[in-house]
ZALUMSE-504033 format. One record per residue: x, y, z of N, C-alpha, C, CB in turn. Coordinates in steps of 0.001 Angstrom, whole numbers, padded with zeros to 6 digits. Glycine has a CB too. Example, Ala and Ser with C-alpha at 12.3 -4.5 7.8 and 13.67 -1.06 7.14 Angstrom:
BEGIN
+---------+---------+---------+---------+---------+---------+---------+---------+---------+---------+---------+---------+
|     n_u |     n_v |     n_w |    ca_u |    ca_v |    ca_w |     c_u |     c_v |     c_w |    cb_u |    cb_v |    cb_w |
+---------+---------+---------+---------+---------+---------+---------+---------+---------+---------+---------+---------+
|  013190 | -005690 |  007800 |  012300 | -004500 |  007800 |  013200 | -003300 |  007800 |  011308 | -004473 |  009046 |
|  012850 | -002250 |  007080 |  013670 | -001060 |  007140 |  012900 |  000030 |  007870 |  014084 | -000598 |  005725 |
+---------+---------+---------+---------+---------+---------+---------+---------+---------+---------+---------+---------+
This chain:
BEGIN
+---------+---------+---------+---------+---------+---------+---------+---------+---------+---------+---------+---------+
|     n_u |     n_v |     n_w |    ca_u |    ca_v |    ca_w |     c_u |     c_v |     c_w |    cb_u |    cb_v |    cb_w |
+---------+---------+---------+---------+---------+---------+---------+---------+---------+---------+---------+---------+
|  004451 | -063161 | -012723 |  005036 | -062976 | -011409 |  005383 | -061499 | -011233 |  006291 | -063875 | -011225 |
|  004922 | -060784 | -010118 |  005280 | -059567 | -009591 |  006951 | -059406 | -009605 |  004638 | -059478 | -008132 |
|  007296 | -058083 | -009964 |  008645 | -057519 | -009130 |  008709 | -057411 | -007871 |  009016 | -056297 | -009401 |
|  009575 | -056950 | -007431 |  009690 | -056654 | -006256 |  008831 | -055347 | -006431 |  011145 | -056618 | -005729 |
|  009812 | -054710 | -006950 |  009093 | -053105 | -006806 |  007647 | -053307 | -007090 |  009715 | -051844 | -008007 |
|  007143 | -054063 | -008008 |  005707 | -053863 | -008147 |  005144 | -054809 | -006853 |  005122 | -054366 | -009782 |
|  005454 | -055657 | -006237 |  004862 | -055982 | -004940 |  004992 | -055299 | -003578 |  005231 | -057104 | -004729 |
|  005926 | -054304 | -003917 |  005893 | -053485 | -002688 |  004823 | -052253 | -003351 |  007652 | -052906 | -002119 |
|  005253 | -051744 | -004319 |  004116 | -050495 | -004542 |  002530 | -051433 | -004171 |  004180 | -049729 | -006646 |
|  002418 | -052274 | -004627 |  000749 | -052926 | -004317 |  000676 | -052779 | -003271 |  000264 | -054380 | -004535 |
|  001822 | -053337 | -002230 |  000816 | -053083 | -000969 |  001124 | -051798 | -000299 |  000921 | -054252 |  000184 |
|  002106 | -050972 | -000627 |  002023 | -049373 |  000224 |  000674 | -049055 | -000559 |  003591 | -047931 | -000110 |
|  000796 | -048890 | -001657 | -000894 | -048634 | -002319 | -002137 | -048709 | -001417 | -001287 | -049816 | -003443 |
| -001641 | -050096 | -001159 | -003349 | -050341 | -000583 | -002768 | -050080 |  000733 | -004358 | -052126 | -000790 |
| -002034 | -050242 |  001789 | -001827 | -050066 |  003145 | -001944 | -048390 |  003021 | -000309 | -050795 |  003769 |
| -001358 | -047772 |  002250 | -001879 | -045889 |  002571 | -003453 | -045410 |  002188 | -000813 | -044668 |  001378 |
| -003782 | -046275 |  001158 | -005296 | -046381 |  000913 | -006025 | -046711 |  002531 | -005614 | -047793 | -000347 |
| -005355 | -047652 |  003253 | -006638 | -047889 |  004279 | -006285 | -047122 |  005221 | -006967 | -049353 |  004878 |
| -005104 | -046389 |  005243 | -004525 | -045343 |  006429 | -005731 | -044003 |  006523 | -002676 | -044607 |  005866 |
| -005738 | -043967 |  005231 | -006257 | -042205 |  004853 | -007520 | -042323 |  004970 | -005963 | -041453 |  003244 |
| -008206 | -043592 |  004644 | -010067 | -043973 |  004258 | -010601 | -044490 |  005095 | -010532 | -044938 |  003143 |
| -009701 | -044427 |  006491 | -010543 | -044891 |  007913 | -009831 | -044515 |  009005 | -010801 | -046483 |  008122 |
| -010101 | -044493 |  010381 | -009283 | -043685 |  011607 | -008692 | -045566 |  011733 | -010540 | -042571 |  013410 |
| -007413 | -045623 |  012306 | -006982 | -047121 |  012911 | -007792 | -047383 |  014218 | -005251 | -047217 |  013321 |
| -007635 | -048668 |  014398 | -008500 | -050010 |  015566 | -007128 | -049100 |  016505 | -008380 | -052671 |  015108 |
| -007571 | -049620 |  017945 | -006899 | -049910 |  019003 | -006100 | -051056 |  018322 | -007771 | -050216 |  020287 |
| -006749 | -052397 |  017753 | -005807 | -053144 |  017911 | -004746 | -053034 |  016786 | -006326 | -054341 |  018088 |
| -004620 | -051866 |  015959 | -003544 | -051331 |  015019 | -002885 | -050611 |  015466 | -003822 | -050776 |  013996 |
| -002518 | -050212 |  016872 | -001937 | -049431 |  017727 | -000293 | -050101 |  017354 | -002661 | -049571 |  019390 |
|  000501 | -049174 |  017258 |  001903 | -049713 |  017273 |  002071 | -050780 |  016002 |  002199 | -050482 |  018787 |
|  001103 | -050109 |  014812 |  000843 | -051103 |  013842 |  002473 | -050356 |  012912 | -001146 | -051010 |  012963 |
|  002888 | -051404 |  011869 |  003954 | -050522 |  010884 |  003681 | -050514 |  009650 |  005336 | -050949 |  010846 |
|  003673 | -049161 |  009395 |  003295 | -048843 |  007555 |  004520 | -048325 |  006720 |  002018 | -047446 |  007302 |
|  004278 | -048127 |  006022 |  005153 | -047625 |  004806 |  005271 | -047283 |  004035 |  005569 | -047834 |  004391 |
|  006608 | -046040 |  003462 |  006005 | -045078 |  002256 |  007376 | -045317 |  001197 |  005682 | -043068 |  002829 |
|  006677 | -045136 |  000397 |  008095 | -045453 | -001172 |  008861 | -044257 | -001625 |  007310 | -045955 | -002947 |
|  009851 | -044510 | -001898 |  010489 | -043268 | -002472 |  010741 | -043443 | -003733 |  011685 | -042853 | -001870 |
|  009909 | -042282 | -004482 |  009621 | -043314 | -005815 |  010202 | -041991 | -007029 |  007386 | -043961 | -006044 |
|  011028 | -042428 | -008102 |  011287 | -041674 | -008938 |  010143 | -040690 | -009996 |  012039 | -042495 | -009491 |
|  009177 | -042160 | -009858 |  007886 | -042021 | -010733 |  006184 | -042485 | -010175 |  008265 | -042977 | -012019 |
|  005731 | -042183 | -010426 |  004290 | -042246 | -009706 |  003603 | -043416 | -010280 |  003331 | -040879 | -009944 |
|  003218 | -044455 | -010131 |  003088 | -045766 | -010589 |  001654 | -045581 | -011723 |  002873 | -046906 | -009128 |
|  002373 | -045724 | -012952 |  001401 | -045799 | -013806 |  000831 | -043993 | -014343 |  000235 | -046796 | -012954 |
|  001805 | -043033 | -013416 |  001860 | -041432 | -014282 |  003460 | -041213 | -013985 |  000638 | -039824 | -013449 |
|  004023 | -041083 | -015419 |  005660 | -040640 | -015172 |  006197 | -039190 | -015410 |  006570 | -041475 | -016147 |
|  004342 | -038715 | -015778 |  004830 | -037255 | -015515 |  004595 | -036257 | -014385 |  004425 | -036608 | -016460 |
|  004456 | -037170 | -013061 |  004525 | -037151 | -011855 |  006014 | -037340 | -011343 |  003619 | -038066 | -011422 |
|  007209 | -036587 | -010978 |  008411 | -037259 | -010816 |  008570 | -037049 | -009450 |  009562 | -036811 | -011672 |
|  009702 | -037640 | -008763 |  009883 | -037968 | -007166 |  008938 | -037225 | -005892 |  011432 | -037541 | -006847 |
|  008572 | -038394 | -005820 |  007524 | -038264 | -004653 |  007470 | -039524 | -003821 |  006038 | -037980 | -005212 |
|  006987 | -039395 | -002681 |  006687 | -040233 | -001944 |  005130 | -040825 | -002154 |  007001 | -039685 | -000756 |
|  004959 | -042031 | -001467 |  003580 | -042835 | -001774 |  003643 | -043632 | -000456 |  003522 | -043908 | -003330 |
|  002534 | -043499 | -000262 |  001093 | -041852 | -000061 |  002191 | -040978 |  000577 | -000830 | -042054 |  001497 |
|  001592 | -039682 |  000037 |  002028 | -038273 | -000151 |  001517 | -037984 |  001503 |  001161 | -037265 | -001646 |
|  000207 | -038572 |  002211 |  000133 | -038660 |  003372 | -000288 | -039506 |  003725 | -000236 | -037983 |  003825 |
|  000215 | -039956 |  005209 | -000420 | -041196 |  005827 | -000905 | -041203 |  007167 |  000447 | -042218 |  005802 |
| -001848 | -041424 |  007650 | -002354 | -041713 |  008976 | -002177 | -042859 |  009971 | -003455 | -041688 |  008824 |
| -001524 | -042641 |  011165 | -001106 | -043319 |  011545 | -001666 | -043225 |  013065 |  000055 | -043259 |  011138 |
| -001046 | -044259 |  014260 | -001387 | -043690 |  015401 |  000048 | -043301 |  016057 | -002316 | -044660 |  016248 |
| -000023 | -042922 |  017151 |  001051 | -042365 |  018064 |  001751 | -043630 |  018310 |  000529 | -041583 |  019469 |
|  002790 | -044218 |  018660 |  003558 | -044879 |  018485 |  004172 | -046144 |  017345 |  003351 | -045019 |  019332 |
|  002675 | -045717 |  016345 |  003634 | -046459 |  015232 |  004740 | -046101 |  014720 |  003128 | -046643 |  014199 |
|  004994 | -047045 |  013736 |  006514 | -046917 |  012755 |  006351 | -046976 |  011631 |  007583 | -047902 |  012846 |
|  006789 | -046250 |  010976 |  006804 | -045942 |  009743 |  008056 | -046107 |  009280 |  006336 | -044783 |  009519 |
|  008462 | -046774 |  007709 |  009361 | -047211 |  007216 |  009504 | -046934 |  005836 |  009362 | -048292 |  007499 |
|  010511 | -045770 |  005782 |  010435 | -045104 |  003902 |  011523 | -046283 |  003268 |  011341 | -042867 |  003548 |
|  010870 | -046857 |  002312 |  011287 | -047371 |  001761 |  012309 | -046824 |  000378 |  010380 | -047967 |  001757 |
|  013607 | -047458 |  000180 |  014385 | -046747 | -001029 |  014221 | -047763 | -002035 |  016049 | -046364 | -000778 |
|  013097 | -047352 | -002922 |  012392 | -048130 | -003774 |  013093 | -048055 | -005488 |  010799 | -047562 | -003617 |
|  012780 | -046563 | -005565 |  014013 | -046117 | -006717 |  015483 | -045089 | -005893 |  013014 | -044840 | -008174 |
|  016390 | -045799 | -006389 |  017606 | -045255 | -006164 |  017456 | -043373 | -006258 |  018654 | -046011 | -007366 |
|  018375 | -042578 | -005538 |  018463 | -041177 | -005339 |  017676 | -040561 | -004483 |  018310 | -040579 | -006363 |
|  017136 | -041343 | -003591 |  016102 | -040331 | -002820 |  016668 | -041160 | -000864 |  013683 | -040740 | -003605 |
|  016354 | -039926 | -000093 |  016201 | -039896 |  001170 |  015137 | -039488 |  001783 |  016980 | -039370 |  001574 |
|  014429 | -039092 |  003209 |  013788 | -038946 |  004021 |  014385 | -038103 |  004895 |  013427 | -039927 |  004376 |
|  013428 | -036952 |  005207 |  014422 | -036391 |  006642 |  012998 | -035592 |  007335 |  016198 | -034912 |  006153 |
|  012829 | -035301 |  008070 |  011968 | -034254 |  008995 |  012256 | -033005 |  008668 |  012196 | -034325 |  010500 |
|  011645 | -032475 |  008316 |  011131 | -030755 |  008312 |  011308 | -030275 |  009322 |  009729 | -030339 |  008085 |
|  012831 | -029484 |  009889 |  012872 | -028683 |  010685 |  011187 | -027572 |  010844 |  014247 | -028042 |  010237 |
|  010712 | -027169 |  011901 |  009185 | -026796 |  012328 |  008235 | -027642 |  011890 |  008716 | -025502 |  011847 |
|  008124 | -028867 |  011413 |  007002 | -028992 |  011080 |  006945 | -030463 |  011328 |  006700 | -028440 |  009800 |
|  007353 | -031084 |  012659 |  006857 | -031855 |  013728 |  006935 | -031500 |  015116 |  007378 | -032935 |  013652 |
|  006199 | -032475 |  015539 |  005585 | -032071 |  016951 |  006600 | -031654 |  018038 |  004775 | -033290 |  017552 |
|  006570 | -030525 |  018856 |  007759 | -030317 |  019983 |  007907 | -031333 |  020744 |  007594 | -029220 |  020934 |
|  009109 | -031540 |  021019 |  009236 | -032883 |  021737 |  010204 | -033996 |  020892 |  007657 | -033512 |  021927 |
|  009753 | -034409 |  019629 |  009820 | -035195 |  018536 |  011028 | -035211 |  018502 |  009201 | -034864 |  017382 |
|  011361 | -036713 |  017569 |  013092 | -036980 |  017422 |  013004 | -036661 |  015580 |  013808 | -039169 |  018028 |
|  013829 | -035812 |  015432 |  014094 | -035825 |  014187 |  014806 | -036833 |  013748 |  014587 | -034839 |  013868 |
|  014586 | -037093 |  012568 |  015247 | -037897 |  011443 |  015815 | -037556 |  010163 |  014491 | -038659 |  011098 |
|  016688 | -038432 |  010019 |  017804 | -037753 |  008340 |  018536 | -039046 |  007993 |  019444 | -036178 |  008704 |
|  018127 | -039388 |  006904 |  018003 | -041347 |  006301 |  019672 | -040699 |  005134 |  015469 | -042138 |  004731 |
|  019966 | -041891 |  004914 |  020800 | -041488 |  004064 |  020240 | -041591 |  002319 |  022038 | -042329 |  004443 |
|  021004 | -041181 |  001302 |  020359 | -041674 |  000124 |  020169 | -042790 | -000268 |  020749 | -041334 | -000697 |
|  019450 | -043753 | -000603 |  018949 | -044833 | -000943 |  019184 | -045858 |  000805 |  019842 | -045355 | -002527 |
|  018744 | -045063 |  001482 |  018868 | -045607 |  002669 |  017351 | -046066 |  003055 |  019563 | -044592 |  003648 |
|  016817 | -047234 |  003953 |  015753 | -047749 |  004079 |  015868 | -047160 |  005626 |  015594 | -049327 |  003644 |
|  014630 | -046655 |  006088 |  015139 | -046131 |  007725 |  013717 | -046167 |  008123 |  016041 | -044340 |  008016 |
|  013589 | -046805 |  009840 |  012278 | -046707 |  010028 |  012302 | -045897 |  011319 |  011534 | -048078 |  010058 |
|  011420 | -044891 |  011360 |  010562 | -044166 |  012541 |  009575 | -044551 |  012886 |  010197 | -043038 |  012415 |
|  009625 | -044001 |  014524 |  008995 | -044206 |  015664 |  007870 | -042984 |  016020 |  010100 | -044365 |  016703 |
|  007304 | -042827 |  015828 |  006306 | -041512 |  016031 |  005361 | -041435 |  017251 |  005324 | -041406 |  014806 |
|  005910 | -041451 |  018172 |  005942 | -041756 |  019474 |  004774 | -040130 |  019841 |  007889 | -041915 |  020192 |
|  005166 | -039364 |  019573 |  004347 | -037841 |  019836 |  003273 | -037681 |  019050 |  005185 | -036523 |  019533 |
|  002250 | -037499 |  019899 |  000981 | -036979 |  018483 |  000955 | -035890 |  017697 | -000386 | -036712 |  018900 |
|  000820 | -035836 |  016104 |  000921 | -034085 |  015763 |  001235 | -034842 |  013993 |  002764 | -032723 |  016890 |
|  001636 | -033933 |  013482 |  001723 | -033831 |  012083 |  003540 | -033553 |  012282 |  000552 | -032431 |  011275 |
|  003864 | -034942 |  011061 |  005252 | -035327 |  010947 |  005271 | -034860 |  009157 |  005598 | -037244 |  011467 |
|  006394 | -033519 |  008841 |  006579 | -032825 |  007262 |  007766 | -033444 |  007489 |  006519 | -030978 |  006788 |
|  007762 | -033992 |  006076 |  009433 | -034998 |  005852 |  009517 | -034320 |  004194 |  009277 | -037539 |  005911 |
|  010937 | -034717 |  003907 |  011476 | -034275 |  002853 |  012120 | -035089 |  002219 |  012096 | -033388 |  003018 |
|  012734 | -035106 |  001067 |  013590 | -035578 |  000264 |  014690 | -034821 | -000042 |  013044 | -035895 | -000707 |
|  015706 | -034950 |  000808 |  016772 | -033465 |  000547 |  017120 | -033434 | -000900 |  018436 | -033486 |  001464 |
|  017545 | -034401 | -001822 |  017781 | -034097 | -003050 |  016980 | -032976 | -003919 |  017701 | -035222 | -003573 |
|  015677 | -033421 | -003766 |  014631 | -033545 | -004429 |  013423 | -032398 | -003758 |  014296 | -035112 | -004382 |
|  013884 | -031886 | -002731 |  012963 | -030723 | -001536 |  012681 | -029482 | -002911 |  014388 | -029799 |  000362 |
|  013672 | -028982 | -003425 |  013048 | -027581 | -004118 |  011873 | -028461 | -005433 |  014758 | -026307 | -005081 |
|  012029 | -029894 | -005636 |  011300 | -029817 | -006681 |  009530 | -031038 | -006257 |  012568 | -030373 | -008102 |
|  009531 | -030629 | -004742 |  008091 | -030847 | -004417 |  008084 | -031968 | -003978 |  007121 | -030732 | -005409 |
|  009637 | -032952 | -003580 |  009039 | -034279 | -002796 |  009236 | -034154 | -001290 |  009813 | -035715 | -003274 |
|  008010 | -034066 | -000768 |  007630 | -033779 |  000827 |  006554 | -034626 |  000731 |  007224 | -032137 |  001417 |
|  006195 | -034966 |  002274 |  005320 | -035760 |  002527 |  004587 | -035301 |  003808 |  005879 | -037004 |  002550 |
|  003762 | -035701 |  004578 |  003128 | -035918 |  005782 |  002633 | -037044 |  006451 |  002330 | -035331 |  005751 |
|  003107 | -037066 |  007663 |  002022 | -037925 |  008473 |  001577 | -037229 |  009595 |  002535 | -039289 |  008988 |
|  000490 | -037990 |  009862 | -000822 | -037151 |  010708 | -000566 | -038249 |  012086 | -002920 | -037261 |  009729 |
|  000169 | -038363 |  012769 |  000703 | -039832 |  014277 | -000837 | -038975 |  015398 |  003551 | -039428 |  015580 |
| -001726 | -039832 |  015214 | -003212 | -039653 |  015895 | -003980 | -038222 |  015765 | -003058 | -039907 |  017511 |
| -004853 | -037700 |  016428 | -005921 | -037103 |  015843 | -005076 | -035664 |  016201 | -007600 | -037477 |  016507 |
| -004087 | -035399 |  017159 | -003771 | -034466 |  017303 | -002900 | -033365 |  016401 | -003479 | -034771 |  018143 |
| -003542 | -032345 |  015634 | -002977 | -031260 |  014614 | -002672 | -029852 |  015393 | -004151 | -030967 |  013342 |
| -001871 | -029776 |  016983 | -001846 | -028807 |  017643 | -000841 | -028162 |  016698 | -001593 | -029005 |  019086 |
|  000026 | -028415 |  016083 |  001181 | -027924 |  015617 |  000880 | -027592 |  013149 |  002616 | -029569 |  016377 |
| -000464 | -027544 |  013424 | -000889 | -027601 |  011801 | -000559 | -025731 |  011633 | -003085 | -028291 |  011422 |
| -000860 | -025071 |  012510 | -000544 | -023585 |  012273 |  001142 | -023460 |  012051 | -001101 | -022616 |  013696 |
|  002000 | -023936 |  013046 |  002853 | -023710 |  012622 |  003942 | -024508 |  011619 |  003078 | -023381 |  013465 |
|  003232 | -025282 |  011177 |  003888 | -026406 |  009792 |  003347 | -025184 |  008831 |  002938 | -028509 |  009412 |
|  001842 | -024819 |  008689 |  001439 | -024226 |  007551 |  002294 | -022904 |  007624 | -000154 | -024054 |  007472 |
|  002947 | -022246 |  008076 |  003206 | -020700 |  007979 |  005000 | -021150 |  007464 |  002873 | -019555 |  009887 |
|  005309 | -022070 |  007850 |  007201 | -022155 |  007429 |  006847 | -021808 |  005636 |  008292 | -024454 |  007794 |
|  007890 | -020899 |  005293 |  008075 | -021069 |  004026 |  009006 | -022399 |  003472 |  008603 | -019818 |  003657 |
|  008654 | -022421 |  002285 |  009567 | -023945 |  001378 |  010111 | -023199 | -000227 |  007971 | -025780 |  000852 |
|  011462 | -023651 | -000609 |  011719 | -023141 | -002116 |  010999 | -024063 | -003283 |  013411 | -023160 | -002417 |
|  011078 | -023262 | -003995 |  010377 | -023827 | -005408 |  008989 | -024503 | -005411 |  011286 | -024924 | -006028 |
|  009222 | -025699 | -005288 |  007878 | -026438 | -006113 |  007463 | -026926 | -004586 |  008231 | -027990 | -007610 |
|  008315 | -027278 | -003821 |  007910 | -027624 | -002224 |  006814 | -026500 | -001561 |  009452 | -027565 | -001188 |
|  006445 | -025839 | -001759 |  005838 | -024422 | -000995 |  004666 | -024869 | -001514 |  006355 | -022669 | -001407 |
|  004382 | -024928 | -002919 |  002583 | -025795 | -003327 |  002691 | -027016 | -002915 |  002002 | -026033 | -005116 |
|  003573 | -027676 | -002993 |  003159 | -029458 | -002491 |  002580 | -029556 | -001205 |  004543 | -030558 | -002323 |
|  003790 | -028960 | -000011 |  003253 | -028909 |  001240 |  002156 | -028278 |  001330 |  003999 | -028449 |  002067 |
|  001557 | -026775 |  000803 |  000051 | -026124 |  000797 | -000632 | -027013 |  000397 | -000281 | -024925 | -000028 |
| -001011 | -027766 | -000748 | -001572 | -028742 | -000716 | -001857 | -029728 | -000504 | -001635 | -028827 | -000973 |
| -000854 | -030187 |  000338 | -000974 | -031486 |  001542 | -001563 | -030670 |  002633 |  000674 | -032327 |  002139 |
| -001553 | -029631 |  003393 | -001789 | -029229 |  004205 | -003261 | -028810 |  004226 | -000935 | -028534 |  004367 |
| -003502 | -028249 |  002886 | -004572 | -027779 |  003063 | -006066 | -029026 |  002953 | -004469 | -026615 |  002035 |
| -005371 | -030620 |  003175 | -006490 | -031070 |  003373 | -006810 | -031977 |  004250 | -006826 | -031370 |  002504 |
| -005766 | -030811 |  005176 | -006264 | -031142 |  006881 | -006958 | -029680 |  007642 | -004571 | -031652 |  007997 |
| -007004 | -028881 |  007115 | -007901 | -027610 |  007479 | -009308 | -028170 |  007324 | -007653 | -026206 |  006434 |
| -009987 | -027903 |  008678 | -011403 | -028077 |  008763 | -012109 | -027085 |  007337 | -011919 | -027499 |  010472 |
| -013070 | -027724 |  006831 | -013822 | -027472 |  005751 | -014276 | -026253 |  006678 | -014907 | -028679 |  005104 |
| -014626 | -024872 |  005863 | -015594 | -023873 |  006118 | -016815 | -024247 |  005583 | -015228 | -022620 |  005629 |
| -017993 | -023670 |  006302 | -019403 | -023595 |  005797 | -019584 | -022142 |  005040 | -020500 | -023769 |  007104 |
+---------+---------+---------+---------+---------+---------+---------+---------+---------+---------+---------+---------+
């Protein structure tokens, strides 16, 4: 018999797996997904606090719901690095909180505990990346500044 925790990691697993490995239906419009806040990376523990999936694709008015899976971690929005317009968010610690991503654009969330040591995340709320220049140029301390570059950098159109 599954844990809990191991029946929720299975299916954010596979629900961020089908986020990232296909564009959503119309009829997944206003669909709700969800990301873990996880001490350890399921099955690498020398991966420490991060979110799962690190990014997720979604459409414009879904909801998204960070789950407080292992104790010590929160969620909050990246001052610059969602869409103008957008409602920021700030979850408490081991708080379960769900958003509305109502604006199209790229949503940078954080883990305030845990921000200098690289747990940030993204979501991509429909095809629109008007705001990817200015997410990519904010600076971040410590280990956050490569996490986000490398989340970011694999939404930059490929060069030939």
């Amino acid at each position: 018999m599954l844990t809990r925790r191991e029946f929720t990691l299975s299916l954010a697993a596979l629900a961020g797996t089908q986020a990232i490995a296909r564009p959503l239906t119309p009829a997944e419009k206003n669909a709700r997904h969800s990301v873990l806040m996880l001490n350890a990376a399921c099955g690498d523990a020398q991966r420490l606090n991060l979110f799962e999936p690190a990014i997720l694709r979604v459409n414009a008015g879904d909801t998204v719901t960070f789950l407080a899976t292992d104790s010590g971690h929160n969620t909050a929005s990246k001052r610059g690095m969602i869409p103008q317009g957008a409602t920021p968010w700030n979850g408490g610690i081991d708080e379960e909180i769900s958003v509305t991503l109502s604006i199209p654009g790229i949503y940078g969330y954080i883990c305030l505990p845990h921000y200098e040591m690289g747990m940030v995340g993204l979501i991509i709320a429909g095809d629109n990346l008007t705001n990817l220049a200015a997410a990519s140029k904010l600076r971040h301390p410590g280990q956050a500044h490569a996490a986000f570059r490398a989340l970011l950098k694999t939404l930059e159109p490929h060069k030939a």
